[in-house]
C-alpha positions in Angstrom: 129.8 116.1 96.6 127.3 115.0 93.9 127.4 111.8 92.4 126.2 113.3 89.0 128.5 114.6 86.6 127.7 118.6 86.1 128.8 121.4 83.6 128.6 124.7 84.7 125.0 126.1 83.2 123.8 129.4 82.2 122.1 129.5 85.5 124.2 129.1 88.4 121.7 127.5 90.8 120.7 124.7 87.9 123.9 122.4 87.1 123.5 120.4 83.4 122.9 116.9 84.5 124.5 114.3 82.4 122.0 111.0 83.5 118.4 111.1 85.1 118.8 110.8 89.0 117.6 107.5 90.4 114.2 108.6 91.4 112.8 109.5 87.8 114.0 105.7 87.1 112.2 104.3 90.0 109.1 106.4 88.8 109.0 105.1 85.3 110.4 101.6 86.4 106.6 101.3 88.9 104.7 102.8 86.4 105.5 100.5 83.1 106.2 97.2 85.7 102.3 97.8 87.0 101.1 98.7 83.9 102.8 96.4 82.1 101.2 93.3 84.7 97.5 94.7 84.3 97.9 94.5 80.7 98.4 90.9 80.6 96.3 90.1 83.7 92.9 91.8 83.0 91.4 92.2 79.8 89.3 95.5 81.0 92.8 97.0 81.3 93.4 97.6 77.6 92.4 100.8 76.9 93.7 102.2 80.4 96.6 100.7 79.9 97.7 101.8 76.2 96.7 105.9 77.5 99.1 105.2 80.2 102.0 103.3 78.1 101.2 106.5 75.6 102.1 108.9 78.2 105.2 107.0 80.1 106.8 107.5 75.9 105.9 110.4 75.7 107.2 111.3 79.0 110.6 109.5 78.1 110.9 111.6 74.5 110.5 114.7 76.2 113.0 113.6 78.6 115.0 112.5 75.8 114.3 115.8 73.8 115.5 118.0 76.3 118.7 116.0 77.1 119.5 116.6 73.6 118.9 120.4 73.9 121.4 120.6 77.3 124.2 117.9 76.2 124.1 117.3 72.0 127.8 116.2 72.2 126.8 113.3 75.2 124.6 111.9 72.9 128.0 110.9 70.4 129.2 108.9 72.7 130.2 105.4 72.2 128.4 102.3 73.2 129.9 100.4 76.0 129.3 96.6 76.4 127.5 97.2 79.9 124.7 99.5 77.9 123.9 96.7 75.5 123.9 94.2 78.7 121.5 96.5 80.6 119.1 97.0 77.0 119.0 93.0 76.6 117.9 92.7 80.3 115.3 95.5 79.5 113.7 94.0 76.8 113.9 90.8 77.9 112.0 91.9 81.0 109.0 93.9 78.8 109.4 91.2 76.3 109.5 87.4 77.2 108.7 87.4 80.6 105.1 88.6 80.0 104.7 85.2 78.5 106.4 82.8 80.6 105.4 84.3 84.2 101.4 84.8 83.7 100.1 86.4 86.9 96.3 84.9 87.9 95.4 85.6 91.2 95.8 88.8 93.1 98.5 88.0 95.1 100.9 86.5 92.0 99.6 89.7 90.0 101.1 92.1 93.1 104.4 90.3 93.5 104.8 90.3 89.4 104.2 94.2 89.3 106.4 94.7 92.0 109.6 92.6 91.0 109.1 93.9 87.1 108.8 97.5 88.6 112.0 96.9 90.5 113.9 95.1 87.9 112.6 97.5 84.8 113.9 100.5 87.3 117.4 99.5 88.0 117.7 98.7 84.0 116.3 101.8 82.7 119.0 102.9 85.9 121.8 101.1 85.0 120.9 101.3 80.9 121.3 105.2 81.3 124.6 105.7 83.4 126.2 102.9 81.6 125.5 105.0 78.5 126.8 108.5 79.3 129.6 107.0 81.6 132.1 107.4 78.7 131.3 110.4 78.0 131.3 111.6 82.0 134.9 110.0 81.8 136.1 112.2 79.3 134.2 115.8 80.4 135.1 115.1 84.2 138.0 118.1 85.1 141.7 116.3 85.7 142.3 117.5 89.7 145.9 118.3 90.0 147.6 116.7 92.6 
């Protein structure tokens, strides 16, 4: 049994998915926690580093975009306390933390990219099945005992 909530599609063999599956999180959580410590650690890593934040948004509004197209009705749903929780913790780890942990050397500039990279991936995670999980609640089929 899946631990995604599915419709049944217009193609058998490709369920609707209601929330990304914990491997495109992981993905986008590396990819902005690395490029998000080069950033602040090496000035050379500018221009590199806005063509790759450019693509990881662009990447997330297509995602966005097609999740529209499949569930239009999931995107109504009512924010839960646990979505604004997980957004706080997002932001606050793109935002603040930049400042206060300042990576030098190359070890403290591998162990920041990989901690942000874990933490941004279980928020971006968390942050998206907290915010369909009302919705899942109410689509799920009643079993009848």
């Amino acid at each position: 049994m899946s631990s995604l909530p599915e419709d049944s599609a217009s193609v058998p063999w490709r369920p609707k998915r209601l929330w990304a599956p914990w491997w495109l999180a992981l993905i986008l959580g590396g990819a902005i926690g690395v490029t998000l410590t080069l950033l602040w650690a090496y000035r050379a890593f500018v221009i590199p580093g806005a063509i790759a934040l450019t693509v990881i948004i662009v990447v997330i509004s297509v995602a966005t975009i097609l999740r529209r197209q499949f569930h239009p009705e999931a995107l109504e749903a009512p924010m839960s306390l646990s979505y604004l929780l997980w957004m706080v913790l997002l932001i606050f780890l793109v935002g603040p933390i930049q400042l206060v942990l300042v990576a030098t050397n190359p070890q403290e500039i591998i162990v920041k990219a990989l901690a942000l990279s874990a933490g941004i991936s279980v928020c971006i995670y968390g942050a998206d099945r907290a915010l369909f999980s009302g919705f899942a609640r109410r689509t799920e089929p009643r079993q009848r005992a």
